[in-house]
C-alpha positions as CSV (number, residue, x, y, z in Angstrom):
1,X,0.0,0.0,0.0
2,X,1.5,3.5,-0.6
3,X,0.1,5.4,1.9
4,X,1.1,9.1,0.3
5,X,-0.3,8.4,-3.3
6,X,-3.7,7.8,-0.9
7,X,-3.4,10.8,1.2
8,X,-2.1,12.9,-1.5
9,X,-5.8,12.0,-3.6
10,X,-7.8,12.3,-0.4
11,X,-6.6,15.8,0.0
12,X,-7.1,16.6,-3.2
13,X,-10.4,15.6,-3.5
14,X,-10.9,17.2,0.2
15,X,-10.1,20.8,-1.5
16,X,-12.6,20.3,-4.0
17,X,-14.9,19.6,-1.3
18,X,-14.2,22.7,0.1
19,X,-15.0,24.4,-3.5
20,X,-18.3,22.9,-3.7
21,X,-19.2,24.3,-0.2
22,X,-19.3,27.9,-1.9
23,X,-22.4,26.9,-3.6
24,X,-24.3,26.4,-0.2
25,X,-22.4,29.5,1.0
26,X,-23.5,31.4,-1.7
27,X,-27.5,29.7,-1.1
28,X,-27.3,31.2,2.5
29,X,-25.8,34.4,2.0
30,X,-28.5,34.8,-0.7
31,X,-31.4,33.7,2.0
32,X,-29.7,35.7,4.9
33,X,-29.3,32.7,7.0
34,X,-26.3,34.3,9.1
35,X,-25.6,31.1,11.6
36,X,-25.3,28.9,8.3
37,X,-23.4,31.0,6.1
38,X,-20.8,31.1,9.4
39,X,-20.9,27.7,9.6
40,X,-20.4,27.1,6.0
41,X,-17.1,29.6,6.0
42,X,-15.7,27.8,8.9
43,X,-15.9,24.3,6.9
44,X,-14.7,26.0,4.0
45,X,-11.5,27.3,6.2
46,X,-11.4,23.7,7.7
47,X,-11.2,22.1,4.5
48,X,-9.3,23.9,2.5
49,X,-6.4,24.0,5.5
50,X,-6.4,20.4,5.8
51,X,-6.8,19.6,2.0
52,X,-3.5,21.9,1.5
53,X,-1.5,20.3,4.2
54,X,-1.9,16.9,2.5
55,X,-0.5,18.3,-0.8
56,X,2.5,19.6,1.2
57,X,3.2,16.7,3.0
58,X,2.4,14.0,0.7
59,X,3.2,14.4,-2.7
60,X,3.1,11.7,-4.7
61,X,5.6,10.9,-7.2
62,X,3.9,7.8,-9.3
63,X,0.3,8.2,-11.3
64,X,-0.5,4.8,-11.3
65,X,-2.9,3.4,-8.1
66,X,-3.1,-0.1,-7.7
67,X,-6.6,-1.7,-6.7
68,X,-5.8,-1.7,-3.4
69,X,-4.7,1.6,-3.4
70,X,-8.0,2.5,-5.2
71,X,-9.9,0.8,-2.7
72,X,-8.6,3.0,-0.2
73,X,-8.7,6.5,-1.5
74,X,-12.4,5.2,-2.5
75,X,-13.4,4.8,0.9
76,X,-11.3,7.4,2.9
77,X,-12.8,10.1,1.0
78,X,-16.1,8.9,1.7
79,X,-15.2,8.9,5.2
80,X,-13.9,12.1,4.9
81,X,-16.5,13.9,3.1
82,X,-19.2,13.0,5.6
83,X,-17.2,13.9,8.5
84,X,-16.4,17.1,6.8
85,X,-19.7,17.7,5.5
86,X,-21.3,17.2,9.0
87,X,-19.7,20.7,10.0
88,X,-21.9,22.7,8.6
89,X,-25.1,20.6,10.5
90,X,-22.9,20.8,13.5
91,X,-21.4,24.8,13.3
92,X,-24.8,26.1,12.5
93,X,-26.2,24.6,15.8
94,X,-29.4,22.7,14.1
95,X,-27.5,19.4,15.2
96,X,-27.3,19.2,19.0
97,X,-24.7,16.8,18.6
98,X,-21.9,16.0,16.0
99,X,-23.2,12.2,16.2
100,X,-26.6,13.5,14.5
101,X,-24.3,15.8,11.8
102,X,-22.5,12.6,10.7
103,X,-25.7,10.6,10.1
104,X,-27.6,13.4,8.3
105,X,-24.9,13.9,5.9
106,X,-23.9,10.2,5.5
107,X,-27.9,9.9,5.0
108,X,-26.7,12.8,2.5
109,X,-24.2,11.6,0.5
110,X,-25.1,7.8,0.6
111,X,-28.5,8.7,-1.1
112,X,-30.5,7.3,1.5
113,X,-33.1,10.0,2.8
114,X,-33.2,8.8,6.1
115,X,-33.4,12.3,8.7
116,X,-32.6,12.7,12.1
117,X,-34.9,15.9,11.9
118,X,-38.3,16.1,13.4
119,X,-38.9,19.1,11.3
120,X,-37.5,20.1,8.2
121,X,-40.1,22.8,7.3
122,X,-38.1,24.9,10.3
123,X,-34.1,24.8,8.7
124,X,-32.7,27.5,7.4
125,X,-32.5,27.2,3.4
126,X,-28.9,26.8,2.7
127,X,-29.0,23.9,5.4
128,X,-32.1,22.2,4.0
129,X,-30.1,23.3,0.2
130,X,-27.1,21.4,1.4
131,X,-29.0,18.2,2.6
132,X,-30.1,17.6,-1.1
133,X,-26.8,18.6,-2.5
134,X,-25.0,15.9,-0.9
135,X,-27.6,13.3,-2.0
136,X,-27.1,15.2,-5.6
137,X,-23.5,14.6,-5.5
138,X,-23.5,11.2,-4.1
139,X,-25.7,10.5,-6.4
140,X,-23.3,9.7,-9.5
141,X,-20.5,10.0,-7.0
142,X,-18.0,12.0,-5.5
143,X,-15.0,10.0,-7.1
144,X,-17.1,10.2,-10.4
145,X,-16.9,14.2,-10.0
146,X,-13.1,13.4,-9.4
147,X,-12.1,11.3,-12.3
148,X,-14.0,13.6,-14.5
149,X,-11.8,16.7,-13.5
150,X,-8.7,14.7,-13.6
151,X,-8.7,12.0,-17.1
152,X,-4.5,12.7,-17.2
153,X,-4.7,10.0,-14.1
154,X,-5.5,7.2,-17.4
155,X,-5.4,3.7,-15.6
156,X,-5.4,5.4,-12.6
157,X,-9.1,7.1,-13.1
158,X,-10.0,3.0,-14.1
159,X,-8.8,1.8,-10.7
160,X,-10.8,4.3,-8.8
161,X,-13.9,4.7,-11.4
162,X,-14.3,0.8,-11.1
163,X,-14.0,0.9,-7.2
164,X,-16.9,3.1,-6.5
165,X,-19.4,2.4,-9.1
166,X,-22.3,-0.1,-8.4
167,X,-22.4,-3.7,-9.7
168,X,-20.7,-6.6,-10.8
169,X,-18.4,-4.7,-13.5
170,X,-17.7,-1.0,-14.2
171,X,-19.0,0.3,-18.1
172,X,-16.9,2.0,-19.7
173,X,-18.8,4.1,-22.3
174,X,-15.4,6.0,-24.1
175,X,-12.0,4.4,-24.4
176,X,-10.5,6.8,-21.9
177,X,-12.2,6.7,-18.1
178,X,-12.1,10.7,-17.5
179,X,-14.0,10.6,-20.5
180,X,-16.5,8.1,-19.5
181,X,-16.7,10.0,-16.5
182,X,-17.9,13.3,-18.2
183,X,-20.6,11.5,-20.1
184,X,-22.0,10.3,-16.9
185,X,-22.6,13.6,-15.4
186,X,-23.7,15.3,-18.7
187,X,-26.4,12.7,-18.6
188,X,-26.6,13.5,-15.0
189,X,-26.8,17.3,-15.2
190,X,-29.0,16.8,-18.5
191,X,-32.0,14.8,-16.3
192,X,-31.3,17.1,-13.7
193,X,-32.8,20.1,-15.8
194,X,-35.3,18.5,-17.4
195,X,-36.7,17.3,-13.8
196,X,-36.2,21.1,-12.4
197,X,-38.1,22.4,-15.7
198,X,-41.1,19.5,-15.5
199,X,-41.6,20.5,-11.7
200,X,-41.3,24.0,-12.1
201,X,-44.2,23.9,-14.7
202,X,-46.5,22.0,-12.5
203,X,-46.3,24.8,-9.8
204,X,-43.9,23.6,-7.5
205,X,-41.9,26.6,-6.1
206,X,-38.3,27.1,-7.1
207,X,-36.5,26.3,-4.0
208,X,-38.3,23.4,-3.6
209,X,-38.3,22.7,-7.2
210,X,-34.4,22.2,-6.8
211,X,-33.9,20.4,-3.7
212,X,-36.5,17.7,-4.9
213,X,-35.0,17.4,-8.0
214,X,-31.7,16.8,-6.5
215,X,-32.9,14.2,-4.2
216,X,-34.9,12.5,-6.8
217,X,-32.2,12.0,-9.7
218,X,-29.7,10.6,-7.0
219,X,-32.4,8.5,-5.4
220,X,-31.6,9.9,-2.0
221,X,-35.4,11.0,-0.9
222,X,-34.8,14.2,1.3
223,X,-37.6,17.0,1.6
224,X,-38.0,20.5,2.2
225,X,-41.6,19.1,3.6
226,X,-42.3,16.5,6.7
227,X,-45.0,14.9,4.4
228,X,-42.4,14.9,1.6
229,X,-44.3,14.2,-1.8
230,X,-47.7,14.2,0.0
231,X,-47.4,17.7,1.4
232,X,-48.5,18.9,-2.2
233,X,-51.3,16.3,-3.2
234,X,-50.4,16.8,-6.5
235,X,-51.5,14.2,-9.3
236,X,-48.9,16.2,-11.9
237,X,-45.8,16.2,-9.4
238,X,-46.4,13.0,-8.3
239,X,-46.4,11.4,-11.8
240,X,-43.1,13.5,-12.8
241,X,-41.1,12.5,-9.5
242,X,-42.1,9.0,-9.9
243,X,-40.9,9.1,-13.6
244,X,-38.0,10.3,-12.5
245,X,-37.5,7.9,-9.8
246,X,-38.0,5.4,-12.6
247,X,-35.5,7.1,-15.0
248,X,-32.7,7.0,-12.4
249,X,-32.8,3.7,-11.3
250,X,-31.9,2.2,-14.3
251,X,-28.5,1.9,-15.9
252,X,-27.1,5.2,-16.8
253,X,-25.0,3.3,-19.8
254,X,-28.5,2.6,-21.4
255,X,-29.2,6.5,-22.2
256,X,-25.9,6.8,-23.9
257,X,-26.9,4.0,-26.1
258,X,-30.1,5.6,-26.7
259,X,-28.0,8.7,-28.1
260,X,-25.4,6.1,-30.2
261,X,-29.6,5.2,-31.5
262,X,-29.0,1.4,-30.6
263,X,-32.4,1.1,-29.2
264,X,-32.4,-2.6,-30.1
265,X,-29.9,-3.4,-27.5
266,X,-31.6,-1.0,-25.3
267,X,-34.8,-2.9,-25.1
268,X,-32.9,-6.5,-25.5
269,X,-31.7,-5.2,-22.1
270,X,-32.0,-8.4,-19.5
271,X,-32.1,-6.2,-16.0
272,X,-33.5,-3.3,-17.7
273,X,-36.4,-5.7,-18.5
274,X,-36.2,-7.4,-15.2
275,X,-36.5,-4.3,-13.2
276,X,-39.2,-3.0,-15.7
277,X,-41.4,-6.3,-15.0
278,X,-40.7,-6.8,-11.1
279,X,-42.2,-3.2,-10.7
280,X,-45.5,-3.8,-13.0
281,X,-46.1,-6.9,-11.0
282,X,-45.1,-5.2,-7.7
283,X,-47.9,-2.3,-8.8
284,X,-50.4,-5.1,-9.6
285,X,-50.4,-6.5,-7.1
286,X,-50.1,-3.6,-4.5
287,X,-52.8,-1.9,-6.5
288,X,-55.4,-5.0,-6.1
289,X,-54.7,-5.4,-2.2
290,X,-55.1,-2.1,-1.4
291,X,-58.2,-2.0,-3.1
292,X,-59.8,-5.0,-2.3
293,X,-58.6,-5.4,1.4
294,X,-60.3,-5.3,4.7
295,X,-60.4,-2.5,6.8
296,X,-58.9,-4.9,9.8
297,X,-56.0,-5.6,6.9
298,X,-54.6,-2.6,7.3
299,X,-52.2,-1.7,10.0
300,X,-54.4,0.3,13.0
301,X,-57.4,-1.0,11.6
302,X,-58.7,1.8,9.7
303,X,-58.8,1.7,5.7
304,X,-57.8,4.7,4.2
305,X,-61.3,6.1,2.4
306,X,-59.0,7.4,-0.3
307,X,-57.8,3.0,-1.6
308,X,-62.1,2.3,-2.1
309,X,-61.1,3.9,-5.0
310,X,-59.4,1.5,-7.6
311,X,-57.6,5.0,-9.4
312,X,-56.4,5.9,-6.2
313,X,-55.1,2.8,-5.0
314,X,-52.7,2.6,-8.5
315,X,-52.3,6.1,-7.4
316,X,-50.7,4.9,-4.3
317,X,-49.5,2.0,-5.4
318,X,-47.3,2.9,-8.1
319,X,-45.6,5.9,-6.3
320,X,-44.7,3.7,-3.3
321,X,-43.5,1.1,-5.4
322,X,-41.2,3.0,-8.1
323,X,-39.8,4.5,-4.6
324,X,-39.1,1.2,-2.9
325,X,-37.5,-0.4,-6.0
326,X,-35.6,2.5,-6.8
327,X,-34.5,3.4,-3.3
328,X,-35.3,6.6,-3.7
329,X,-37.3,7.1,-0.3
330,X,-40.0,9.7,-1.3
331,X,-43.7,9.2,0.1
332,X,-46.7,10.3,-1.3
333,X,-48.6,8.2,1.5
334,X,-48.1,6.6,5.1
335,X,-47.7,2.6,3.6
336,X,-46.5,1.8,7.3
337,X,-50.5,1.8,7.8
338,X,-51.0,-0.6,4.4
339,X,-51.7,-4.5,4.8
340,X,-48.7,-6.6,5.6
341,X,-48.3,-8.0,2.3
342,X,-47.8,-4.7,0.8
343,X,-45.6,-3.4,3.6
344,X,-43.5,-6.7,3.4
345,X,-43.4,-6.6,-0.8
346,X,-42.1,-3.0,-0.2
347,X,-39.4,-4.3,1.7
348,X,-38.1,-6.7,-0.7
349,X,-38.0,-4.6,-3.3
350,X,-35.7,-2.1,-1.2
351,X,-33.7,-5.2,-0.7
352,X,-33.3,-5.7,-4.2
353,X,-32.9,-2.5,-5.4
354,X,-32.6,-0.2,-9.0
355,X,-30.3,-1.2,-11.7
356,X,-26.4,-1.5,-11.6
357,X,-25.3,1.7,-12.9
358,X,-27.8,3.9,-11.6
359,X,-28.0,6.0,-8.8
360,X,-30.1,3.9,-6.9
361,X,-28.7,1.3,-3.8
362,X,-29.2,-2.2,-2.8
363,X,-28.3,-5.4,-3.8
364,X,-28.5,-4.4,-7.9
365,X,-31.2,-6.3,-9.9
366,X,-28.2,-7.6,-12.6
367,X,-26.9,-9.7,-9.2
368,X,-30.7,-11.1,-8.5
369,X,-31.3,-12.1,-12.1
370,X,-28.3,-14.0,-12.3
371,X,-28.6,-15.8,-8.9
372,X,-32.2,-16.4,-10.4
373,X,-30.7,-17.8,-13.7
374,X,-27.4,-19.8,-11.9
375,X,-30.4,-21.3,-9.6
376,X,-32.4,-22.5,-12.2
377,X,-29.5,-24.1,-14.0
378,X,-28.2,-26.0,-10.9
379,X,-32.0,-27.1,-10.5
380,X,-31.4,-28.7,-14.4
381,X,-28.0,-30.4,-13.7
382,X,-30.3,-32.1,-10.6
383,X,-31.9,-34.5,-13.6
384,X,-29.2,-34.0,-16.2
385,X,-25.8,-33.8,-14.1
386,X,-23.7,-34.2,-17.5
387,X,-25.8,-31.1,-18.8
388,X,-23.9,-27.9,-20.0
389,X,-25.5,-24.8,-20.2
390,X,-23.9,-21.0,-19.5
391,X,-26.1,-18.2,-17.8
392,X,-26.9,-15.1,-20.4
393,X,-27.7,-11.7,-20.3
394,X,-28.1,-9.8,-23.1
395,X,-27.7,-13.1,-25.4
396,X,-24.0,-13.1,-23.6
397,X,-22.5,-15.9,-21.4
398,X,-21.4,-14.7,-17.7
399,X,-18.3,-15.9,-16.5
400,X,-18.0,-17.8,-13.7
401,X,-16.4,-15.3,-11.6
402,X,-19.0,-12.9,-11.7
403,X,-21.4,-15.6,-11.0
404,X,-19.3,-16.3,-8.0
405,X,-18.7,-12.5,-7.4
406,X,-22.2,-12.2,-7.2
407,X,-23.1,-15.0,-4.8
408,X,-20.5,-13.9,-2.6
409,X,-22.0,-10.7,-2.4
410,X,-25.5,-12.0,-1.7
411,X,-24.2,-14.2,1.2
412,X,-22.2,-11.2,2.1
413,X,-24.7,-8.8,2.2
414,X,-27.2,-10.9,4.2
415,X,-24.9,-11.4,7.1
416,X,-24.1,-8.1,7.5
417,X,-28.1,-7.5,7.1
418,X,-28.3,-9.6,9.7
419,X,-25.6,-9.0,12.6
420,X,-26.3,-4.9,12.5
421,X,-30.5,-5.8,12.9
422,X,-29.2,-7.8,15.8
423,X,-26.9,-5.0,17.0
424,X,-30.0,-2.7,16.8
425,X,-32.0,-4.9,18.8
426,X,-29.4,-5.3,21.2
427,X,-30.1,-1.7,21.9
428,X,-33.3,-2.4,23.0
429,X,-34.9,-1.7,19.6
430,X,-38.3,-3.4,18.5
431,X,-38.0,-6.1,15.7
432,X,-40.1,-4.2,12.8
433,X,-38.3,-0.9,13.5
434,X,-34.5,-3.0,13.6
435,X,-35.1,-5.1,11.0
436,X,-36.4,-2.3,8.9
437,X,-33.9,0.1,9.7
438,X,-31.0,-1.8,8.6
439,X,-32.5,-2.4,5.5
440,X,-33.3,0.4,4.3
441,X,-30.1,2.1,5.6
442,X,-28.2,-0.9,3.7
443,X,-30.2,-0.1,1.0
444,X,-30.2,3.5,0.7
445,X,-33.6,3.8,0.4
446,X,-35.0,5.5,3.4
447,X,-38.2,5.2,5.2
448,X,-38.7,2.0,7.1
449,X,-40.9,0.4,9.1
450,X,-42.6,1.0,12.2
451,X,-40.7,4.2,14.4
452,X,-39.1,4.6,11.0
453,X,-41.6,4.6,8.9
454,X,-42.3,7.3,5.8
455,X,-44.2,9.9,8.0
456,X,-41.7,9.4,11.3
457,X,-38.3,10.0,11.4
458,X,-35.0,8.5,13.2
459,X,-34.6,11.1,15.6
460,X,-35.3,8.5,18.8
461,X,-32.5,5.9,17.6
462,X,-29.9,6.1,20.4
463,X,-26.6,7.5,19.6
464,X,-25.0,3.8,19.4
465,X,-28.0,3.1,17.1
466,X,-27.3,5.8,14.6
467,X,-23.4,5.0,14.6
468,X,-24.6,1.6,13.2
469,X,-27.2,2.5,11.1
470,X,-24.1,5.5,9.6
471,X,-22.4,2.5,8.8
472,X,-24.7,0.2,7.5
473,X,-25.2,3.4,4.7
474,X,-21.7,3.6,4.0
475,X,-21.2,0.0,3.8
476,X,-24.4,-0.3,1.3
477,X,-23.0,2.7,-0.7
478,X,-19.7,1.3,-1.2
479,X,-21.0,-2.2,-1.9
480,X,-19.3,-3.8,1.1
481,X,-16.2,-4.3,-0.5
482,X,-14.6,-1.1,-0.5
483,X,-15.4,-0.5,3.5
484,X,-14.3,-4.6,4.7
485,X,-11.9,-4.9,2.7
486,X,-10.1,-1.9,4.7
487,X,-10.1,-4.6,7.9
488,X,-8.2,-7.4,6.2
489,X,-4.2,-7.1,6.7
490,X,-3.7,-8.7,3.3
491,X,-5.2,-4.8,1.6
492,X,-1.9,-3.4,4.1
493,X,0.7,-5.8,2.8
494,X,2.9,-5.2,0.3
C-alpha cells in the first residue's frame, strides 16, 4: 500500500470539497441565514487548511494506483466527506450533537433520505439546500466528479472509477475513463434540468423545485416538507417525481446508447427488463390489495377512504412502489399503515434494489437475475448432471467469476443485514423498526418500518444506534467491499 499516493488523492479531492461548499455558502448568503453562512465559512477554512496540508506533505511521485490503493482512496474520501460535511449541520447549531451531523450527511451523501430531523419545514435554506446537494452529489459520485476533473490520471481514473461504481463490473462508455466520467454527469446534469423544468411547470416553487429534484435524480429521498411528496397532493408532481425515480434507477449506460440510437440493444436489455417487470407486478399487485382489502388488513385498523377507489389505489400503489424499488425514499402516502403483504413486498423490493449503474442502492437487480438464472441451472444439472449450459444476459454468457462474485455478495450482504439488525435490537430496539432500519439504511432507500416509517423520522435511535445504522449506509454505498476490505491485513501488505 503506498500510503502518500492515498493521502495525497484524499486531499485533493478534500479541497474540491471545500469548492463545492461555496455553492451552499452562496445559497445562504443569498437567504440571509447568518448562523449557516458562518458555519459554512468555517468548513470552507477547515477544508481547505487540511486539503493543503496533504498536498504539502504527501506528494506523490507515481500516477499509477493499484486496486488496493484504489480501494482505499475510494473509501477514505467517503469517510472524509461525511465527516467534513457534517460541520456545517454541527457549526450552524441545528444538530445538537456531531453524532446526528454525521448521520444526516452520511444519509446525505449515501443517497439514503433517512433524517434525524423532526422538522424540516423549520431549517434555514442553505442547510435544507445542502442536505439535497450531498444526496445530488453522491448521487453519480464523489470519485465520479473526481475522475471527471482529472482523465490525465489514465489507468489510474479505471482503478478508482471501477471501485466506486455499483455492480458486478464498471462500463466503460469511451475508451479513456475521464471521459466516461464526463458522459456520466452530462447525462446526469442533463436529467437534472429537465426534472427542475417538469416541476417547475406544474407549480412547484423554485426552491423546492431544486432540492426535490436533486434528491430524486440521486435517489436519495430528502424534503423540504415533513410529508415529503404528499405535502402537495399533486397528481402532476407525483407522476413527474415518480418518472423520475423510474429514469434514475436504471442503468445510466443505457441513455448513452439511446443517443449512439442502438435502441435494439436497449430494449434487448435483460435487467433493464427485469427491473421494468418486477415493478408492473409489484404495482399489480399492490394496487389489487389495497383495493380490495379489509379495513382490519390494514395496519391500525382503519382503511384509508382514499384506496375504495381502484384509481387511487394505482395512485398509491405505483408511487410507493417506483420508490421502494428505486431506493429513492419519497412518500406520497403513510404505507407503514398498508396491509402486511404490501408493507412486506415493499421491503423486498428495497432489498433488491434499482439497476447496476444507476443512482439507486441495494443489492442491484443484474446480481438477483443471475442468482435467479445460476439457480435454475443447478436445478437442471439435478436431472441431467452431464448437462452444460452458460447463464446469459443480453444473449452473452457470464463468466464464472461474476457468477461467484455475485453469490458472494449476496451471502455477504445478508450477514451483514443480519448482525447490525441484531446490534440494533441489542439496543433495545423493537424487531419491525431494527429489522427495517438496517434495511433500508443498507439499501439507501430511506423510510422504514414501524418508528421509522415514511411519515416518522430516526430522531429517537440512540446514539449507538445511529453509529450503526451511519455504517450500514456507507457500507451499502460502497457495496461492502470497498469498506471490509479496509479490515483485512492482506489490503496493508505489500
Amino acid at each position: 500500500m503506498k500510503i502518500p499516493i492515498v493521502l495525497c488523492t484524499v486531499g485533493n479531492l478534500v479541497l474540491m470539497l471545500s469548492g463545492i461548499l461555496l455553492v451552499p455558502l452562496g445559497v445562504a448568503f443569498y437567504y440571509e441565514d447568518d448562523a449557516a453562512m458562518w458555519a459554512f465559512v468555517y468548513t470552507i477554512i477547515i477544508t481547505g487548511i487540511l486539503g493543503g496540508l496533504s498536498k504539502v506533505f504527501f506528494r506523490k511521485k507515481e500516477t499509477e494506483i493499484s486496486i488496493r490503493e484504489a480501494f482505499a482512496i475510494v473509501t477514505f474520501s467517503w469517510i472524509v466527506c461525511i465527516f467534513l460535511g457534517a460541520l456545517p449541520f454541527w457549526f450552524s447549531g441545528v444538530c445538537t450533537t456531531y453524532c446526528d451531523a454525521v448521520f444526516e450527511t452520511t444519509s446525505g451523501f449515501t443517497t439514503t433520505g433517512s433524517s434525524i430531523f423532526k422538522d424540516v419545514e423549520i431549517l434555514p435554506h442553505s442547510i435544507n439546500f445542502w442536505r439535497a446537494f450531498t444526496a445530488w452529489l453522491g448521487g453519480m459520485g464523489i470519485i465520479v466528479i473526481f475522475v471527471a476533473l482529472l482523465p490525465a490520471m489514465g489507468v489510474s481514473g479505471y482503478q478508482l472509477f471501477s471501485a466506486e461504481v455499483s455492480g458486478p463490473t464498471a462500463d466503460r462508455l469511451k475508451p479513456k475513463i475521464g471521459e466516461t466520467a464526463k458522459v456520466l454527469w452530462i447525462i446526469y446534469l442533463v436529467i437534472t434540468a429537465s426534472m427542475i423544468l417538469l416541476l417547475f411547470c406544474g407549480g412547484m416553487p423554485i426552491f423546492d423545485t431544486i432540492c426535490h429534484t436533486f434528491a430524486t435524480v440521486s435517489t436519495g429521498g430528502f424534503s423540504t416538507k415533513n410529508m415529503s411528496i404528499a405535502y402537495y397532493n399533486s397528481l402532476y408532481i407525483e407522476i413527474v417525481v415518480a418518472s423520475f425515480m423510474f429514469i434514475c434507477g436504471c442503468n445510466f449506460s443505457l441513455y448513452y446508447m439511446c443517443f449512439q440510437k442502438e435502441f435494439k440493444k436497449v430494449l434487448k436489455n435483460s435487467e433493464l427488463r427485469f427491473f421494468a417487470s418486477l415493478v408492473l407486478m409489484a404495482i399489480i399487485f399492490v394496487t389489487l390489495s389495497l383495493y380490495f382489502s379489509r379495513p382490519e388488513s390494514f395496519n391500525g385498523g382503519i382503511k384509508d377512504y382514499r384506496y375504495y377507489n381502484l384509481g387511487n389505489s394505482f395512485r398509491y400503489a405505483i408511487f410507493q412502489v417506483i420508490t421502494a424499488s428505486s431506493t429513492t425514499g419519497h412518500a406520497s402516502a403513510d404505507f407503514d399503515l398498508w396491509p402486511n403483504a404490501c408493507r412486506c413486498l415493499l421491503v423486498l423490493l428495497m432489498f433488491i434494489g434499482a439497476c447496476a449503474g444507476s443512482t439507486g442502492g441495494a443489492v442491484k437487480c443484474v446480481r438477483i437475475l443471475i442468482l435467479l438464472k445460476t439457480s435454475i441451472r443447478e436445478l437442471g444439472r439435478i436431472l441431467r448432471p452431464r448437462m452444460v449450459k452458460h447463464v446469459k444476459l443480453n444473449g452473452e454468457s457470464v463468466s464464472e467469476e461474476i457468477i461467484t462474485e455475485c453469490s458472494v455478495f449476496f451471502v455477504v450482504y445478508l450477514g451483514f443485514f443480519g448482525v447490525c439488525s441484531l446490534a440494533l435490537m441489542a439496543l433495545n430496539t423493537d424487531v419491525v423498526t431494527a429489522f427495517s432500519a438496517v434495511a433500508t439504511c443498507m439499501a439507501n432507500c430511506g423510510p422504514g418500518l414501524a418508528k421509522v416509517g415514511p411519515m416518522a423520522n430516526f430522531s429517537d435511535v440512540t446514539y449507538a444506534g445511529k453509529w450503526i445504522l451511519s455504517f450500514c449506509m456507507l457500507l451499502g454505498r460502497l457495496e461492502i467491499y470497498g469498506l471490509i476490505l479496509l479490515f483485512l491485513p492482506i489490503t496493508w501488505k505489500h
